[in-house]
C-alpha positions in Angstrom: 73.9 103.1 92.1 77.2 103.7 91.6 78.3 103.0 87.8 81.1 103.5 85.5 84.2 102.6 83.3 87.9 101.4 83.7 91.5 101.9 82.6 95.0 100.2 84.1 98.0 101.7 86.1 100.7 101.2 83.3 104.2 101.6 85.0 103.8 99.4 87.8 106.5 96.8 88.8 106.4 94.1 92.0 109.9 94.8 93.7 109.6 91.4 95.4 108.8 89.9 92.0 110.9 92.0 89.9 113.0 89.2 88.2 109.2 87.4 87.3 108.3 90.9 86.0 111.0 90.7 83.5 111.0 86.9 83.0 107.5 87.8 81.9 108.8 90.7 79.7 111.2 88.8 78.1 110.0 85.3 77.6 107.0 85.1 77.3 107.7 85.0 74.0 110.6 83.0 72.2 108.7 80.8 70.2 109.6 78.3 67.4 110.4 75.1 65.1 108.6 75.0 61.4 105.3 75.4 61.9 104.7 75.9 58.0 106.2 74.2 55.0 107.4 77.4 52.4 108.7 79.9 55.1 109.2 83.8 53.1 112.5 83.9 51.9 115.0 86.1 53.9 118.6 86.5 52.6 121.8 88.5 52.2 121.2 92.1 50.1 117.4 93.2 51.5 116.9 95.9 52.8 116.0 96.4 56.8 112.1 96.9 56.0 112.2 94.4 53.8 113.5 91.9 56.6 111.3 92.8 59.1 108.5 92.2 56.5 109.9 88.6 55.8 110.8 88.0 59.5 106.8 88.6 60.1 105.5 86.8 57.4 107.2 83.7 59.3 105.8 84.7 62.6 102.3 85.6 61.4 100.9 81.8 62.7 101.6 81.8 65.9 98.6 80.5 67.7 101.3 78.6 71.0 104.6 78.0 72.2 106.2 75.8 74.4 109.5 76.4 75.6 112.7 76.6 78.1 114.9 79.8 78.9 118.0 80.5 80.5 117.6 83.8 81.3 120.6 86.7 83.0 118.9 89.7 84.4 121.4 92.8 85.6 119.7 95.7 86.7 121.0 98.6 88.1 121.5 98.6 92.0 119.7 94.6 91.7 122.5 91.6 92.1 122.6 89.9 88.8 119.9 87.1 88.4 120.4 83.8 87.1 116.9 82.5 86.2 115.3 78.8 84.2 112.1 79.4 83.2 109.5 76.5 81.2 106.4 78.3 79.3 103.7 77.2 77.8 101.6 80.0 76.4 98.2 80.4 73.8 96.9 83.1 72.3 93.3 81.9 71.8 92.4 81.8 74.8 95.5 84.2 75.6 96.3 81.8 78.5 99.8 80.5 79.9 101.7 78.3 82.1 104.7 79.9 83.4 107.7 77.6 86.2 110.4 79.9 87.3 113.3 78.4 88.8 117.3 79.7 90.1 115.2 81.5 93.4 115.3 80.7 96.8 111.9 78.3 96.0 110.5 77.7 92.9 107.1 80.0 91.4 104.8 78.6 89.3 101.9 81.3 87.9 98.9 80.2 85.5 97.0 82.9 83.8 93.6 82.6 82.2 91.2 84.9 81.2 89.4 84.0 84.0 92.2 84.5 87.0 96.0 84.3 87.4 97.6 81.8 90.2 101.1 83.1 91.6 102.5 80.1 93.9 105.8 79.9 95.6 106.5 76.1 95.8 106.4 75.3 99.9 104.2 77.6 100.3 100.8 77.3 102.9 99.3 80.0 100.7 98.8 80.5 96.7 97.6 83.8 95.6 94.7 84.9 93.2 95.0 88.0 91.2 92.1 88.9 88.5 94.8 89.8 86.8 98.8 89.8 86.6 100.0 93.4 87.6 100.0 95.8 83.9 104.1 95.6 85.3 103.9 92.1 83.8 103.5 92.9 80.3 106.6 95.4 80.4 109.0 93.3 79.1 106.9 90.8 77.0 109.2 91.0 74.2 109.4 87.6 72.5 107.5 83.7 72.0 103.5 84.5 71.1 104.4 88.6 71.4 107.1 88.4 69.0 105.2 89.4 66.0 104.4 92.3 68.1 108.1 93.2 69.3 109.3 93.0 65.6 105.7 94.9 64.1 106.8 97.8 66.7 110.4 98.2 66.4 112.7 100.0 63.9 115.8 97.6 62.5 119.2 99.4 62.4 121.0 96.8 61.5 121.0 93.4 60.0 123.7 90.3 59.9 123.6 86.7 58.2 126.2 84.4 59.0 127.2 81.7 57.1 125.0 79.4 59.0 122.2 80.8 58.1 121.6 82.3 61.2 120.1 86.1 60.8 121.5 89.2 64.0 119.0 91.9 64.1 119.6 94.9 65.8 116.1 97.2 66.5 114.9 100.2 68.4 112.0 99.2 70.2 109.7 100.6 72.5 108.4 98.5 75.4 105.2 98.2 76.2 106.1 100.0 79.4 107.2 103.4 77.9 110.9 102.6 77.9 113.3 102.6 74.9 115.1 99.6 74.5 117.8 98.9 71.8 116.9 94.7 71.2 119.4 91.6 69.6 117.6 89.4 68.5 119.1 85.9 66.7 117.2 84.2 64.4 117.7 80.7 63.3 116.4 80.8 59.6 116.7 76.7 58.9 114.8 75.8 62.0 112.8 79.0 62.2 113.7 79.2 65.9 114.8 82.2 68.0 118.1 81.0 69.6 118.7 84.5 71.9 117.7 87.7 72.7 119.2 90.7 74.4 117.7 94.0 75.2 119.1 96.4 77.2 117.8 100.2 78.3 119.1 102.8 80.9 118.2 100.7 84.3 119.8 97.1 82.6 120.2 93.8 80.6 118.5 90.8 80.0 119.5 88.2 78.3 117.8 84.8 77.4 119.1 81.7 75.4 116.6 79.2 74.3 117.4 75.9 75.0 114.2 74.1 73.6 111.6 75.7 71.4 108.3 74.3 69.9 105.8 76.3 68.0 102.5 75.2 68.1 102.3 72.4 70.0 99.3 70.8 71.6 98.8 71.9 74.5 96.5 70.0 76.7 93.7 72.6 78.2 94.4 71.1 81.6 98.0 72.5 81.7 96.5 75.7 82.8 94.8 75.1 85.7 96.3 74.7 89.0 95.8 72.1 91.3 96.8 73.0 94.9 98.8 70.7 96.9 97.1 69.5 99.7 96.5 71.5 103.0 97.7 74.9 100.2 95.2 77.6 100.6 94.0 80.6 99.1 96.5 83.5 101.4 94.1 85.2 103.8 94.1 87.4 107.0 94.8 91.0 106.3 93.4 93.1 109.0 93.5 97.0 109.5 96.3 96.3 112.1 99.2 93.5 111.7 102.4 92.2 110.4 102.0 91.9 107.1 100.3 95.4 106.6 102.9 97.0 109.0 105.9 96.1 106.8 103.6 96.9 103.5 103.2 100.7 105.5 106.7 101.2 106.9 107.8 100.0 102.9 105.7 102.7 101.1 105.8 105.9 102.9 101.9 106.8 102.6 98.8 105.8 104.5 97.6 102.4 103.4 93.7 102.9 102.4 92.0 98.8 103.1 88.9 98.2 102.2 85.9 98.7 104.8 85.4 95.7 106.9 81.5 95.5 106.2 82.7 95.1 102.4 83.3 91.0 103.5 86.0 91.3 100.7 88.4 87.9 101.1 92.0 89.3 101.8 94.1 87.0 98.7 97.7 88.8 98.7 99.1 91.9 99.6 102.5 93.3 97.9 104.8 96.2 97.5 106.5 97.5 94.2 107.8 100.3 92.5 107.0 102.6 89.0 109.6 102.2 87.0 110.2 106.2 88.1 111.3 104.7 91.3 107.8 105.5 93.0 105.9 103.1 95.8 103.3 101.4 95.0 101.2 98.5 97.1 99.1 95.8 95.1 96.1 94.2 97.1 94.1 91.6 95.9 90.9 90.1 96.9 87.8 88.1 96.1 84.3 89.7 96.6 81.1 88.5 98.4 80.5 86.9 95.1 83.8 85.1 94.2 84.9 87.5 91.6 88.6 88.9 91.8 89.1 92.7 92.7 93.0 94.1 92.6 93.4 97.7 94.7 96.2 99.1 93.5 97.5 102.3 96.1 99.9 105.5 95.6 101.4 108.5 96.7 99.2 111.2 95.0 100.5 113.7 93.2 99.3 116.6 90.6 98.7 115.4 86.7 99.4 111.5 87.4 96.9 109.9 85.0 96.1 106.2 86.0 94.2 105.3 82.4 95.1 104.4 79.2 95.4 107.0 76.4 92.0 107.3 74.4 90.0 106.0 78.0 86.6 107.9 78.3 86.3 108.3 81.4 83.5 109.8 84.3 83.7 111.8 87.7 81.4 111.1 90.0 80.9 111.1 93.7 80.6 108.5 96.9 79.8 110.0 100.2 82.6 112.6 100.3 84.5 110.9 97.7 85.1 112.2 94.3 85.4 109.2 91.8 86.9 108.8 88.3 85.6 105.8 86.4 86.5 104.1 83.0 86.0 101.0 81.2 88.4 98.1 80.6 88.2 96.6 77.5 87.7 93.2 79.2 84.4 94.7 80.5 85.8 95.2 83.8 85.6 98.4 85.8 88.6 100.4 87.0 88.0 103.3 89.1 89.9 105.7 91.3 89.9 108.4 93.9 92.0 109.8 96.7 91.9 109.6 100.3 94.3 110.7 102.7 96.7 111.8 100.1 96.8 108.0 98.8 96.2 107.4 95.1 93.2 104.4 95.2 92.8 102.5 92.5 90.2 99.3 92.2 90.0 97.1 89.3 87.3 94.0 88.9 83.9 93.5 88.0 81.4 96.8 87.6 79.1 95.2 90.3 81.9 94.5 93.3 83.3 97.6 92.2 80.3 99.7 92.4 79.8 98.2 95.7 83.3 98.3 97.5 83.4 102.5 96.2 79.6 102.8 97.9 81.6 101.7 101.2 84.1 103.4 100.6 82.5 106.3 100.0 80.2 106.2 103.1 77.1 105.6 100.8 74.5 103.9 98.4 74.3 106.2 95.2 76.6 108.4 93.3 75.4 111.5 91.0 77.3 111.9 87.6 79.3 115.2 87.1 81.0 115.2 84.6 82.6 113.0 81.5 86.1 113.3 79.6 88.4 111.5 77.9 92.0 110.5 79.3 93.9 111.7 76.6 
């Protein structure tokens, strides 16, 4: 039986949710009112290193957040976005709530460990990743990531006011590769972050916190979704039709769907970009037995690796296919291959996955040839 391990496509970004891509990036994050009594001390005269050390010693208890975001995004060759975004987010469970406003119709997305929901209010349809796109997590610079932003990024310069208010200027490296040169203003008496701005090569964004609470308590119910009624999981995706015909005439390369005797449930079907400016089309389904599968689809081309650094990872073979394998550290399976010059990529469960690349590959059993590490 066909068996292996997983990894993640790193630099992948939704073009038709590009400005959720970076609300993601930069607010999933902003956290903050007192949320302990004897905060470190951080004034005039220390040094940048000491700063950031004092800056995380107040961020350190972050467990959840819940708060509201004016948000500008300007990216190059994108009109300039005007956005309102409401969060809720945990980190244990790493779960959030997440209302986007300032579009055409509202999106709402709630993201478990179990699933995420994307829903565009009107909608007739709501769709179910396993996952949010790895494009998501791009730009997750501030709330509940904070500590993280701060932890990773060099300060070059540092400002008080005489409100007590704190201007840091850092280096940092997003988690998507890119170096960005990040403002961040810290309110010292209340503890809050009252703006950031981070800008790189392709643009700006820029949020303003209008209402920030640390460590709330967050009712486990705000999480899930509750259709309304007559909204259904999105399905319908056949070899031929509309929706896969605009997908193909958007990407440039032959769209590789899953077999029809796989009985995978068609959930959402999407086209974005690499942040190199490459194509990329996002399928998700459910499997026979529920569970979540996300195919993920390129133009190949020579040394593109699709797995984290440090991945070990196993080549093996399906039918005439030629399969590389890796493990997630979620337990799920990622695994890819080519066909017709299209970079396949399937993330979900080992089983479904196992079973969709048996299909795929034209039969029941696969012979291990080789292991390596993705370095």
């Amino acid at each position: 039986m066909f068996r292996g391990r997983g990894g993640t496509i790193s630099d992948m970004k939704p073009i038709s949710g590009w400005h959720f891509s970076i609300g993601m990036a930069l607010l999933l994050a902003l956290g903050g009112c007192g949320w302990f009594s004897s905060p470190a001390p951080l004034a005039r005269g220390l040094s940048a290193s000491q700063v950031k050390h004092q800056l995380l010693a107040r961020l350190q208890s972050w467990q959840s957040v819940s708060c509201q975001v004016t948000q500008t995004v300007s990216l190059v060759g994108q009109p300039v976005q005007h956005l309102k975004l409401s969060l809720a987010e945990e980190t244990k469970p790493a779960q959030f709530v997440l209302h986007i406003t300032g579009v055409s119709s509202p999106i709402e997305i709630f993201s478990t460990p179990r699933d995420t929901i994307w829903y565009q209010v009107g909608s007739p349809h709501y769709t179910v990743l396993a996952s949010l796109p790895p494009s998501s997590d791009d730009f997750r610079l501030l709330g509940t990531e904070l500590p993280h932003l701060v932890a990773a990024s060099h300060i070059t310069k540092v400002h008080f006011d005489h409100n007590n208010i704190v201007s840091l200027v850092m280096d940092t490296p997003l988690p998507n590769g890119i170096s960005a040169q990040v403002q961040l203003i810290y309110d010292l008496t209340t503890n809050t972050p009252m703006r950031i701005v981070a800008k790189w090569n392709g643009g700006t964004v820029t949020e303003v916190a209008s209402h920030f609470e640390v460590n709330p308590n967050l009712p486990s119910n705000i999480f899930s979704f509750t259709p309304p009624a007559t909204v259904t999981p999105a399905v319908g995706l056949t070899q031929s039709g509309t929706a896969l015909n605009v997908a193909q005439a958007k990407v440039g390369f032959v769209v590789a769907l899953p077999p029809q005797q796989a009985q995978e449930t068609y959930v959402g079907i999407d086209v974005g970009q690499t942040n190199k400016g490459s194509s990329v089309l996002l399928l998700t389904y459910n499997s026979p037995n529920g569970n979540p599968l996300v195919v993920t689809e390129r133009a190949n081309r020579s040394g593109l690796s699709v797995f984290p650094s440090g991945s070990v990872t196993a080549t093996e073979t399906a039918g005439s296919l030629s399969v590389t394998v890796a493990m997630l550290p979620s337990g799920q399976e990622m695994a890819s291959f080519v066909m017709n010059k299209t970079l396949v990529v399937v993330q979900g469960e080992a089983s479904d996955v196992d079973a969709l690349i048996n299909l795929w590959g034209g039969q029941n059993s696969t012979v291990p040839s080789s292991t390596q590490s993705s370095g």
